[in-house]
C-alpha positions as CSV (number, residue, x, y, z in Angstrom):
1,X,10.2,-10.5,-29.7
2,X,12.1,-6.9,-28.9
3,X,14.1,-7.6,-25.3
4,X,15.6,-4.5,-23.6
5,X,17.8,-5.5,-20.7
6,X,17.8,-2.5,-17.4
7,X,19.9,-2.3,-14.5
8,X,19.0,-0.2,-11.6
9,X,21.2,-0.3,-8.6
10,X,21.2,-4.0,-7.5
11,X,18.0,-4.8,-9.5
12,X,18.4,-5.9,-13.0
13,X,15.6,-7.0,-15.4
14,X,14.8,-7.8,-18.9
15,X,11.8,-5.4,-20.4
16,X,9.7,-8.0,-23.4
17,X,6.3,-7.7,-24.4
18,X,3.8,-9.3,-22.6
19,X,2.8,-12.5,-24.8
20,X,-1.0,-12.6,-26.2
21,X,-2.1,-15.0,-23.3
22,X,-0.5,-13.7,-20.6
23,X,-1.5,-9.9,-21.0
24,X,-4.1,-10.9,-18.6
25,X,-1.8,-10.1,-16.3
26,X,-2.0,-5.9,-16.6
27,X,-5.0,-6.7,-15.2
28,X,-6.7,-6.8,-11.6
29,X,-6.7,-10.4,-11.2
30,X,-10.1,-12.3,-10.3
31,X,-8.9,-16.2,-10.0
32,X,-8.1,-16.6,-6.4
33,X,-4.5,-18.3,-7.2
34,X,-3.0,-15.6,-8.9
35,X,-4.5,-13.1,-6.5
36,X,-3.1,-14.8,-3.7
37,X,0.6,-14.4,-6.0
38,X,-0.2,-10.5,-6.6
39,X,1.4,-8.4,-4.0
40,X,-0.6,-5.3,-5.4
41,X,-0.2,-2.5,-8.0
42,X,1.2,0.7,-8.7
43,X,-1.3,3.0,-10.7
44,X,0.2,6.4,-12.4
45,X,-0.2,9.2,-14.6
46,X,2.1,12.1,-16.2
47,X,-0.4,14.8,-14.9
48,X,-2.2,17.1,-17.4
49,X,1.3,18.5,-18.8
50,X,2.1,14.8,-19.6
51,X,5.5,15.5,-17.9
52,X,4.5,15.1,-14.3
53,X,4.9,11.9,-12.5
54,X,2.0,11.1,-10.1
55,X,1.5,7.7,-8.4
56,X,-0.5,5.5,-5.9
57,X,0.0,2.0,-4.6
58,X,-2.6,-0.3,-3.7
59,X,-2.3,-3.2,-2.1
60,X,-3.4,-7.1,-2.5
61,X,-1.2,-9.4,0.0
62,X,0.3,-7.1,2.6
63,X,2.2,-10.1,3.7
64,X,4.6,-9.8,0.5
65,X,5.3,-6.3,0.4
66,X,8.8,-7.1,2.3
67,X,11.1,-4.4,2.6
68,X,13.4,-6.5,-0.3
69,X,10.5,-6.1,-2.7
70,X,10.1,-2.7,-1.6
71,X,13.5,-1.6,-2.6
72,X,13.6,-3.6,-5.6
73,X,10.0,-2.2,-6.8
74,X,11.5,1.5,-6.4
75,X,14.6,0.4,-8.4
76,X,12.2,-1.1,-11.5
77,X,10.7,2.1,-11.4
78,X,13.4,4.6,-11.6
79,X,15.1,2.1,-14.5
80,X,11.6,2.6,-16.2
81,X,11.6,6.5,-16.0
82,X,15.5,6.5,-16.9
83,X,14.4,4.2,-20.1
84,X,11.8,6.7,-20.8
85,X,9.0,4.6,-21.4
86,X,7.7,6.1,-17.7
87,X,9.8,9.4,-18.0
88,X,6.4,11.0,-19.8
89,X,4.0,10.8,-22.0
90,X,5.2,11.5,-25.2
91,X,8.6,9.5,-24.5
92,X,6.0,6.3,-23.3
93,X,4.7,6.5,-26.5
94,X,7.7,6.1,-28.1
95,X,9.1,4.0,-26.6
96,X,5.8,1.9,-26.9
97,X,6.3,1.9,-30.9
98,X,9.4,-0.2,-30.6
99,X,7.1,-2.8,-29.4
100,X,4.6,-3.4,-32.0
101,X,3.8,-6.9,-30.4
102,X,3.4,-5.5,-27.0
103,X,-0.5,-4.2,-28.5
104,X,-3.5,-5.6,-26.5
105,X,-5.6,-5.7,-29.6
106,X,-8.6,-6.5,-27.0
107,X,-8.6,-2.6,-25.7
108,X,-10.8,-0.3,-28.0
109,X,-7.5,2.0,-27.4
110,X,-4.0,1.9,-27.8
111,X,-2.7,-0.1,-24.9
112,X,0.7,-1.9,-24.3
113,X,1.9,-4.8,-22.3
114,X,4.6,-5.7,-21.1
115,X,6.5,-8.3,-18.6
116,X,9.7,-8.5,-16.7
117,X,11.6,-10.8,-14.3
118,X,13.6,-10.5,-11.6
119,X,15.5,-13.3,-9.0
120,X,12.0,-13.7,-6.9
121,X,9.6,-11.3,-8.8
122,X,7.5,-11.2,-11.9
123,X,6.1,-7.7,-13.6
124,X,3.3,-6.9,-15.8
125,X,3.4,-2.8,-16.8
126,X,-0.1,-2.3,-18.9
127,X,1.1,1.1,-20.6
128,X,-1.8,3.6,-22.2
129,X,-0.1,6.6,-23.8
130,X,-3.0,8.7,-24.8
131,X,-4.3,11.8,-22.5
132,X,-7.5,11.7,-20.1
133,X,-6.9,8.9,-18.5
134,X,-4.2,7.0,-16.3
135,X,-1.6,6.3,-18.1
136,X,0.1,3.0,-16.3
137,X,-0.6,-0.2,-14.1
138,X,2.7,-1.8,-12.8
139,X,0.9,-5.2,-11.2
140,X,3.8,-7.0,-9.0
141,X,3.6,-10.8,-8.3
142,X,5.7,-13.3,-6.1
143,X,7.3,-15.4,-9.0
144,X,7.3,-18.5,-7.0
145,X,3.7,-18.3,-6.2
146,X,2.7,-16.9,-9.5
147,X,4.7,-20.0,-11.2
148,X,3.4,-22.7,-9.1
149,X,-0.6,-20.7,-10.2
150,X,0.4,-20.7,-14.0
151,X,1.6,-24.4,-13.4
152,X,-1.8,-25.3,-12.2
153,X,-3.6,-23.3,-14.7
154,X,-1.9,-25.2,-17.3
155,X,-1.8,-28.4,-15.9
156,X,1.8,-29.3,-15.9
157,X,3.5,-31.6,-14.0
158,X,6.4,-31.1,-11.6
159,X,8.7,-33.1,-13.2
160,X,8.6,-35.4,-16.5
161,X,11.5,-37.2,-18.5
162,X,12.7,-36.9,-22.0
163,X,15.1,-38.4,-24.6
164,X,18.1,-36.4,-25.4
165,X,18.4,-36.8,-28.9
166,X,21.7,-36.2,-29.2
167,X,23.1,-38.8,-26.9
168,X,20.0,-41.0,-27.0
169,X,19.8,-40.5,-22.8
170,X,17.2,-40.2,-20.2
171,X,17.1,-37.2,-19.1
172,X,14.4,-35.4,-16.5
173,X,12.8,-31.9,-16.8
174,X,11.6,-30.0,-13.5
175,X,9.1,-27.2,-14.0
176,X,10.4,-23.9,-13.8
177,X,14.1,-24.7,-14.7
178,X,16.1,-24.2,-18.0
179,X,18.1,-27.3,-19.4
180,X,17.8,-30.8,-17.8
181,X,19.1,-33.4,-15.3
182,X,20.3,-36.8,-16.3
183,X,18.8,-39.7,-14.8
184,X,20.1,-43.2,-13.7
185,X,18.2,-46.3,-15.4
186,X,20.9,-48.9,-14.6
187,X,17.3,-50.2,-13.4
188,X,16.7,-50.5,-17.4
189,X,19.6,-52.2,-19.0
190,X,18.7,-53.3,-22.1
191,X,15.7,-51.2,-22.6
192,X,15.5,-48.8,-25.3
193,X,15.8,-45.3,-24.1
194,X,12.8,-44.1,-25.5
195,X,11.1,-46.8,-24.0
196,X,12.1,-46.1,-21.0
197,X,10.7,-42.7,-21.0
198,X,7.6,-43.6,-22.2
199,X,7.0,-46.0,-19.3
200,X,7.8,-43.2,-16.7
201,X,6.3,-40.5,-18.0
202,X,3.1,-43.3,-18.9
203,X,3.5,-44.9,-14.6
204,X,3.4,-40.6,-13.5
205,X,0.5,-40.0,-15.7
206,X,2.0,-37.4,-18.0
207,X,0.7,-37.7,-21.6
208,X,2.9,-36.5,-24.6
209,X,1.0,-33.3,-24.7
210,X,2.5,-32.6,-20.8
211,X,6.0,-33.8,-21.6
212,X,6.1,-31.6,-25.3
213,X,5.4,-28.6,-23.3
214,X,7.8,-29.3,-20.5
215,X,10.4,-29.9,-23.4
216,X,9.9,-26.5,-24.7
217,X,9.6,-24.7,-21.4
218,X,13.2,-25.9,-20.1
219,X,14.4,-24.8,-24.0
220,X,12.4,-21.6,-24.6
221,X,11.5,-20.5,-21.3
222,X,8.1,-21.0,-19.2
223,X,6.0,-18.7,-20.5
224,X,6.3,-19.3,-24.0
225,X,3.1,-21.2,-25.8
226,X,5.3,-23.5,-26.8
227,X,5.2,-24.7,-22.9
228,X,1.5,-25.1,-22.0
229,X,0.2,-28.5,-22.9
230,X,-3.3,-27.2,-24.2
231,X,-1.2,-26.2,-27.4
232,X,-0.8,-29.3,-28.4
233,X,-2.9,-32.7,-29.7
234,X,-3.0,-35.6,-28.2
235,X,0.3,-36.9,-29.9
236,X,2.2,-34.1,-28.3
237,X,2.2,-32.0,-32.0
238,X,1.8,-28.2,-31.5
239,X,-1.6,-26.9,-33.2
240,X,-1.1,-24.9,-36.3
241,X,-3.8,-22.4,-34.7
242,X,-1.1,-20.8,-32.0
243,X,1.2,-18.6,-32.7
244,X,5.1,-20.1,-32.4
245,X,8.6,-18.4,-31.3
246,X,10.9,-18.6,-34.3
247,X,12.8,-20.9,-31.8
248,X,10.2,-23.5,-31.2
249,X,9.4,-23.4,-35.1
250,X,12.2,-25.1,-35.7
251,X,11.6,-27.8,-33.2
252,X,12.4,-28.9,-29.7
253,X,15.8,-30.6,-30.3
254,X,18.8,-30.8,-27.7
């Protein structure tokens, strides 16, 4: 997946195409927990010339629009325009054809999605090159609040424990954080390690399904379908149907 990494002022931000199943999120939002994690959206077009720049904001929860966000939204912007893939139309479109997975194959046009992060924000930029029509959507959400929502959605737990294979130890996994903690089980001495996470994970009610995804999503990252534990049987092994990184391909191993 193509990354471009931006850096505008104090705001700095990694551009990736929006994944298949999260391009839902160029959209106007109708469940009521990732509603409540969109601050609003910024709506634009490049005028009739396609080298105007013409926008309007329109808010969702007042509440977040801080004057941090504010700042930060203006920076993502201007990095965009500077990039090109706002500057106009023609450079949009582009800049859109370096993304080839960025497509929505669902729009009976040629639209393009897209996702970035910052410290306490998350963007989706649905991108639409062609003339007669708007030609962007820039949806901003709260990342905690939109993380905790996806969390839900998926069913995922807060926190589960693992095996490191490499050492053989316990180790625990919190939602929404890369790597791992270790864990004390001098409450287990003698117990195989892998036993020992079986019985937690089994006395939290976390089934290998849960506990495969929240291995891949402190490896691969959170929003990867390698970390939503619908994409996997029963036995916690990922269904040939989805679509894998080339990372999680070769297996969730520390």
């Amino acid at each position: 997946m193509n990354q471009l990494q931006m850096t505008m002022n104090d705001t700095s931000f990694t551009l990736m195409s929006a994944p298949a199943h999260e391009q839902q999120f160029c959209f106007l939002q109708v469940e009521p927990a990732f509603r409540k994690a969109n601050i609003g959206f910024l709506r634009g077009d490049f005028g009739t010339t396609g080298e105007l720049f013409y926008t309007t904001w329109f808010d969702e929860n007042e509440a977040l629009k801080t004057g941090q966000f504010k700042q930060e939204l203006d920076n993502v912007v201007n990095a965009l325009r500077r990039n090109g893939l706002l500057g106009s139309r023609s450079l949009m479109e582009a800049r859109c054809n370096r993304f080839p997975d960025a497509l929505i194959k669902t729009q009976w046009r040629k639209e393009m999605a897209f996702r970035m992060e910052t410290g306490q924000h998350t963007y989706f930029l649905r991108c639409i090159p062609g003339k007669g029509d708007y030609n962007f959507y820039l949806y901003a959400f709260d990342k905690a609040v939109f993380m905790e929502a996806l969390r839900q959605q998926k069913g995922l737990p807060l926190l589960c424990w693992s095996r490191l294979k490499s050492t053989g130890e316990v180790i625990a996994i919190k939602y929404g954080e890369s790597g791992y903690h270790k864990w004390d089980i001098s409450g287990y001495k003698g117990i195989p390690s892998q036993e020992v996470v079986d019985h937690l994970n089994d006395t939290g009610g976390i089934t290998k399904a849960q506990a495969t995804a929240m291995e891949a999503g402190s490896m691969f990252g959170w929003h990867s379908p390698g970390a939503d534990p619908r994409n996997y049987d029963k036995d916690g092994r990922f269904l040939d149907s989805i679509a894998k990184t080339p990372k999680e391909r070769r297996g969730n191993e520390r």
